[in-house]
SERO-4910 file (N, C-alpha, C, O; in steps of 0.05 Angstrom, whole numbers):
BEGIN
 pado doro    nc1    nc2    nc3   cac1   cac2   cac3    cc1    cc2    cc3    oc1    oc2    oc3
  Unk    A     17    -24      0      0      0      0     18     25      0     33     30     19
  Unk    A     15     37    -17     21     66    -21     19     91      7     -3     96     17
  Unk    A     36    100     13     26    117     37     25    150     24     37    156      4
  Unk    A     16    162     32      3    192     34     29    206     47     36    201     70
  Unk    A     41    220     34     48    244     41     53    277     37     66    286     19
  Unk    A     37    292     59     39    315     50     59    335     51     55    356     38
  Unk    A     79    334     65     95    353     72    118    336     69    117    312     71
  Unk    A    142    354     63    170    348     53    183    342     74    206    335     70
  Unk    A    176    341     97    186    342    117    183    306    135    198    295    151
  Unk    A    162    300    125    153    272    124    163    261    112    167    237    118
  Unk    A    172    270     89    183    250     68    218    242     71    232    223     65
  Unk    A    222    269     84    257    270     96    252    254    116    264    234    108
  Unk    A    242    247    136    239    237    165    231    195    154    236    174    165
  Unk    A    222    200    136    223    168    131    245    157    117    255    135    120
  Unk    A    253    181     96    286    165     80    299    162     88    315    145     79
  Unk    A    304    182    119    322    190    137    332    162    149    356    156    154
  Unk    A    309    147    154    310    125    169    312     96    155    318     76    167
  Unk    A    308     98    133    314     81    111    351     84    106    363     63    105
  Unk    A    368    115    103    393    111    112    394    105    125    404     83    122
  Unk    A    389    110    157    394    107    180    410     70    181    433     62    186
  Unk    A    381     54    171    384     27    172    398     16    149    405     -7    154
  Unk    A    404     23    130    414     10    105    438     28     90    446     21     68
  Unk    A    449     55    106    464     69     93    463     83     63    443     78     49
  Unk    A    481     96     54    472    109     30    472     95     10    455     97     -8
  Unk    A    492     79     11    499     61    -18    475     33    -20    467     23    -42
  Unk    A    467     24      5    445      4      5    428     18      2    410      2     -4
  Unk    A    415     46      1    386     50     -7    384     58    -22    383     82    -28
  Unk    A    383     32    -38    365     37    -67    341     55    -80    328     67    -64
  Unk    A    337     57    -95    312     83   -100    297     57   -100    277     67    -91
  Unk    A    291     28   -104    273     13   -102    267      3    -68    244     -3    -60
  Unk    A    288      2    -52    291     -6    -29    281     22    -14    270     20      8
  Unk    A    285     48    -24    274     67     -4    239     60    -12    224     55      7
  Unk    A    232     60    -29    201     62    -35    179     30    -26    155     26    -22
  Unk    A    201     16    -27    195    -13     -1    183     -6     22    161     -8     33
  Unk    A    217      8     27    215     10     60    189     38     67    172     31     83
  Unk    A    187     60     57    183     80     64    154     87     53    140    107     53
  Unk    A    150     69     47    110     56     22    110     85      6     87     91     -2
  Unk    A    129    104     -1    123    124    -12    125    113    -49    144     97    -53
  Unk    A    111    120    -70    116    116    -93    136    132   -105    140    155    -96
  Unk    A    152    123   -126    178    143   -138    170    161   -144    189    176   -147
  Unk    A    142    176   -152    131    192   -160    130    219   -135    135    243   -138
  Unk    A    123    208   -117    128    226    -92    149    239    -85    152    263    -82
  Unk    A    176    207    -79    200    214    -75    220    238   -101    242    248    -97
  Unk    A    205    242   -124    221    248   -145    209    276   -141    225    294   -143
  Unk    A    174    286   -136    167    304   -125    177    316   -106    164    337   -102
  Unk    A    194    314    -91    209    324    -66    232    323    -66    242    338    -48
  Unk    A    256    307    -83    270    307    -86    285    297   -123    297    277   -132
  Unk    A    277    316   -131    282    318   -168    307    307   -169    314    299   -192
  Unk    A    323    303   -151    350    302   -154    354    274   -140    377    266   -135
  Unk    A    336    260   -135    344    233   -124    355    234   -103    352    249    -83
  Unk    A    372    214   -107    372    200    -75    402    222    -58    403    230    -35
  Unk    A    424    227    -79    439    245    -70    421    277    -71    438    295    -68
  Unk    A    400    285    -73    392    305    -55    380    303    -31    381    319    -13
  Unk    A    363    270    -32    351    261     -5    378    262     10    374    276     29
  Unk    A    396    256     10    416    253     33    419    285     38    410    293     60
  Unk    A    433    305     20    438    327     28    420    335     35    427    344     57
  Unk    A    397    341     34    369    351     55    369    336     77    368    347     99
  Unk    A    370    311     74    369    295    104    390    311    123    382    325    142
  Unk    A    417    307    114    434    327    132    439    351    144    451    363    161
  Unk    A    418    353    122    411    387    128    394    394    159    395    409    178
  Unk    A    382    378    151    350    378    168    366    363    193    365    376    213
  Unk    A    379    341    196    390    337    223    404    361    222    388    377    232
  Unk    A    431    377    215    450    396    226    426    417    237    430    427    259
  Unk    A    404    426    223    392    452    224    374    442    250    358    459    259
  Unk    A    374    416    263    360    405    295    372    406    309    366    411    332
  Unk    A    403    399    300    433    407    326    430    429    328    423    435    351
  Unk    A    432    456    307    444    480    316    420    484    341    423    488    365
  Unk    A    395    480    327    367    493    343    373    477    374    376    490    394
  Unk    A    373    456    373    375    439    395    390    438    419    382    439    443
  Unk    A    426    436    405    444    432    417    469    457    410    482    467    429
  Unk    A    473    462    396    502    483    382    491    508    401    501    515    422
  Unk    A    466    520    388    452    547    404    458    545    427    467    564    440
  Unk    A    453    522    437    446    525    472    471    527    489    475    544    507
  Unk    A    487    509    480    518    509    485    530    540    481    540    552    500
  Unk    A    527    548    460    533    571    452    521    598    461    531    619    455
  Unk    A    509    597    470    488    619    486    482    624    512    482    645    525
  Unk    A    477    594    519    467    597    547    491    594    570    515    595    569
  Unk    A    470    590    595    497    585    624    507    561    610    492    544    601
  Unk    A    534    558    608    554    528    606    543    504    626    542    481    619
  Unk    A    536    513    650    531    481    663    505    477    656    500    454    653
  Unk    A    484    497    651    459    483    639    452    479    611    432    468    603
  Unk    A    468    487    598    469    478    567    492    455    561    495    445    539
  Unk    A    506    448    581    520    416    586    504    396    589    504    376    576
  Unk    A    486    401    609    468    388    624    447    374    597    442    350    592
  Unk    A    439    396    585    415    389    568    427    383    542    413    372    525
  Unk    A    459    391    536    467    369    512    468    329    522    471    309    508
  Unk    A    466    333    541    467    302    546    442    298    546    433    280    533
  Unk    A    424    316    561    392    296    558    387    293    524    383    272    512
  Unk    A    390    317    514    385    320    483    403    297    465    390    288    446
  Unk    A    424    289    467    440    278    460    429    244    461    432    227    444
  Unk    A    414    242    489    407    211    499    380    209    486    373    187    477
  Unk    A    362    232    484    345    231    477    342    228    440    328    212    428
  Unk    A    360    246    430    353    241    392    363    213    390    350    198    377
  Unk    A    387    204    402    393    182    391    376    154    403    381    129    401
  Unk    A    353    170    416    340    155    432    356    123    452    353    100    446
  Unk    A    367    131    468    390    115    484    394     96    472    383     74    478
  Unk    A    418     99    446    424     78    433    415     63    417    423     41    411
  Unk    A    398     74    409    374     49    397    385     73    356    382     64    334
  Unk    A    391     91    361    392    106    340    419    106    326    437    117    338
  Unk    A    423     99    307    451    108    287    451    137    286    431    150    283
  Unk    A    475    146    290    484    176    282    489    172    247    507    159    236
  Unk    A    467    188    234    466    182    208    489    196    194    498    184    175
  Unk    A    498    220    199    527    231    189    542    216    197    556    206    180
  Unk    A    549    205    231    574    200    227    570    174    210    591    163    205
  Unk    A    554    164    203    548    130    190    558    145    161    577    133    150
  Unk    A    552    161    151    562    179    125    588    179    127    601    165    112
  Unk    A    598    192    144    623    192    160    639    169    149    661    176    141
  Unk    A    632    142    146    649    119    150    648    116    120    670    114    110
  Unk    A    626    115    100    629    105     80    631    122     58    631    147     61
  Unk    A    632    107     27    643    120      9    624    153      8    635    173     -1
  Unk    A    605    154     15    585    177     26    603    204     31    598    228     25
  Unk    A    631    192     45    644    214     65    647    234     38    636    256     39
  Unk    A    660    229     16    680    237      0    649    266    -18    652    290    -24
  Unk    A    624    251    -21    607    266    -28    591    289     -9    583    309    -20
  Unk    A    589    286     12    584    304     36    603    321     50    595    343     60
  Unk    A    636    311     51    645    315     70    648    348     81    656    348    104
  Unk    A    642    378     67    626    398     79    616    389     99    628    384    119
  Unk    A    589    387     97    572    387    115    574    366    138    565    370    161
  Unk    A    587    342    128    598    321    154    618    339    169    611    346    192
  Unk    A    636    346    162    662    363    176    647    382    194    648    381    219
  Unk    A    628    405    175    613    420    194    603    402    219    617    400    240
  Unk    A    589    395    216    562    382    232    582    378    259    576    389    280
  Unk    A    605    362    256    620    353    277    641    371    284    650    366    306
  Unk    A    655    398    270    665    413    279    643    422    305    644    414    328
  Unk    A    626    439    295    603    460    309    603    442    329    623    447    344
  Unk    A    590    425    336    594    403    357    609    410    373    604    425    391
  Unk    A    642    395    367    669    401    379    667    434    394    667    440    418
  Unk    A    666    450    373    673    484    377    645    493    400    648    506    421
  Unk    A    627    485    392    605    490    415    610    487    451    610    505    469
  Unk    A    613    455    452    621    445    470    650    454    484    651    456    509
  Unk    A    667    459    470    694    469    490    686    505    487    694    521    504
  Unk    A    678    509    475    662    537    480    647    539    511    652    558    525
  Unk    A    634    525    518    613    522    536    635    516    563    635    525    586
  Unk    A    655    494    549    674    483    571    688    508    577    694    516    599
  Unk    A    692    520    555    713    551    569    703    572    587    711    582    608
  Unk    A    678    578    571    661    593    590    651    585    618    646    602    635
  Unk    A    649    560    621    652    549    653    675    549    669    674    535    689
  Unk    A    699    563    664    720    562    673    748    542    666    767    545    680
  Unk    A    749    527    648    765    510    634    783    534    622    775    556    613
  Unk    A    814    521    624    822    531    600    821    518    573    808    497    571
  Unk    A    831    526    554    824    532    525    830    510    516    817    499    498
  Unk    A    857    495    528    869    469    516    857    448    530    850    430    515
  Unk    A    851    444    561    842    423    567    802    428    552    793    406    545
  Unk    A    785    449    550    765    450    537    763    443    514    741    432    512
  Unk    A    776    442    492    775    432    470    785    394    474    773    374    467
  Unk    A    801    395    483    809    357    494    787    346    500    779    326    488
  Unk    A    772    358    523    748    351    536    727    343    513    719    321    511
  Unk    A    718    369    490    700    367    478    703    348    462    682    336    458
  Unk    A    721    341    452    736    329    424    737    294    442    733    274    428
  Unk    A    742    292    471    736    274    485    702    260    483    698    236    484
  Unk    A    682    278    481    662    267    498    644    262    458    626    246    451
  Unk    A    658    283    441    639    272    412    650    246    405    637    229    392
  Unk    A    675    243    412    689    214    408    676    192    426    679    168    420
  Unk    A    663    197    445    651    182    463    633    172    449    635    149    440
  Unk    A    610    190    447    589    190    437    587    173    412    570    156    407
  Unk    A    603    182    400    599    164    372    607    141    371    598    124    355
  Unk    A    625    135    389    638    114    391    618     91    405    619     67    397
  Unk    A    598    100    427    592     91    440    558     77    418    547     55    417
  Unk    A    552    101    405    536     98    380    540     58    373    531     36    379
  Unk    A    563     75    355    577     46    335    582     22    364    577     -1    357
  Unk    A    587     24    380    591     -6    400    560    -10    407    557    -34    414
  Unk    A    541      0    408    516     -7    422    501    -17    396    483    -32    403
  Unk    A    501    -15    379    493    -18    344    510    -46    349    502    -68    355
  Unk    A    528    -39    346    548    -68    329    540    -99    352    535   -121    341
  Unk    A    539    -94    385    537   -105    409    505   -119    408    494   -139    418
  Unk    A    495    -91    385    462   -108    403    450    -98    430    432   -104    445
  Unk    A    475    -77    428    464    -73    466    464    -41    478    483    -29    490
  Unk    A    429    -29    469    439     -2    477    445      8    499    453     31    502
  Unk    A    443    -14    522    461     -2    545    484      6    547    491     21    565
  Unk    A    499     -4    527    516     11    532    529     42    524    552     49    530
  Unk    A    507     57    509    507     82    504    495     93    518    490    116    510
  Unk    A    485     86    541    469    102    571    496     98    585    507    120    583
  Unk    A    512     80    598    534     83    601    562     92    603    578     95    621
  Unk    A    563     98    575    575    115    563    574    148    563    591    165    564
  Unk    A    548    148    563    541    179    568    539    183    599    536    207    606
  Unk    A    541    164    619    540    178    643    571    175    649    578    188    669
  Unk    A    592    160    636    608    167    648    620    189    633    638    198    647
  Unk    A    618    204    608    627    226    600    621    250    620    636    265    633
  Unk    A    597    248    617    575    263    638    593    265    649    605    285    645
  Unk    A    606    244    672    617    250    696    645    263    696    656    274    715
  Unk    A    656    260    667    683    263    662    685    292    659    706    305    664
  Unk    A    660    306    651    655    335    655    657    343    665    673    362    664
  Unk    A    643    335    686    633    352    708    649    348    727    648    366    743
  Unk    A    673    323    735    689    320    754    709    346    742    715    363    759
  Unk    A    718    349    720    737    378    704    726    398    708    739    419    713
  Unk    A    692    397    707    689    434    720    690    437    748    697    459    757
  Unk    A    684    419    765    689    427    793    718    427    801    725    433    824
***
């Protein structure tokens, strides 16, 4: 059965997840319209440019939920409460483990070489946010950037072991001991 979609935004949020599970090079323009009950007629309506524009919109639309989400807040707000809420935010999109980080999964494959702008971005801003936030809490400049560059390495890392394991506990784990690795450096 054919599914209904009205907004472009629906249509990013299901391909999204069709990479998510099968990466760029496995989703097929026949395997996205499987998985996603959308007809090619839809997908070609929203994305004229196929499946390499569905990806660059996809990435778009995650980076443009970090900045709103996570980059802004880091960047703006008090440092210990925009720390605070990059981890709930952080546990939460990737829904504790249960979620692939769809850039960095870009990140690994032949994908990188066609994106890598916007991959580089996505995970600079990240990095630069976070030891931003670490500086403004009192860190200096070199152990803040180590720190930040510490806890996205975590994170992703902890991504790819709870995926590969079968076991999203251990990306709740992971994030509480970063968590802690923080916060034992700002006090």
């Amino acid at each position: 059965m054919v599914r209904t979609v009205f907004e472009k935004p629906d249509a990013i949020a299901l391909v999204a997840e069709v990479f998510r599970e099968l990466g760029y090079e496995g989703a097929s323009m026949s395997k996205i319209t499987a998985r996603t009950k959308l007809s090619k007629g839809s997908l070609y309506h929203f994305f004229p440019g196929g499946k390499e524009q569905m990806a660059a919109e996809i990435m778009a639309h995650i980076d443009a939920w970090f900045v709103t989400e996570m980059f802004e807040p880091l960047e703006g707000e008090k440092p210990r409460a925009a720390i605070a809420r990059m981890w709930e935010t952080t546990d939460s999109y990737f829904r504790s483990g249960r979620r692939v980080c769809l850039i960095g999964a870009f990140a690994l494959d032949e994908t990188r070489d066609r994106f890598s702008a916007a991959i580089r971005g996505y995970f600079h801003r990240w990095i630069e946010a976070l030891a931003g936030a670490l500086l403004k809490a009192g860190l200096s400049g070199t152990k803040a950037r180590a720190l930040a560059e510490e806890a996205v390495i975590g994170i992703q890392g902890a991504l790819t072991l709870a995926r590969a394991l079968g076991d999203e506990t251990i990306f709740g784990r992971s994030l509480a001991r970063l968590k802690q690795r923080l916060e034992t450096a700002l006090d």
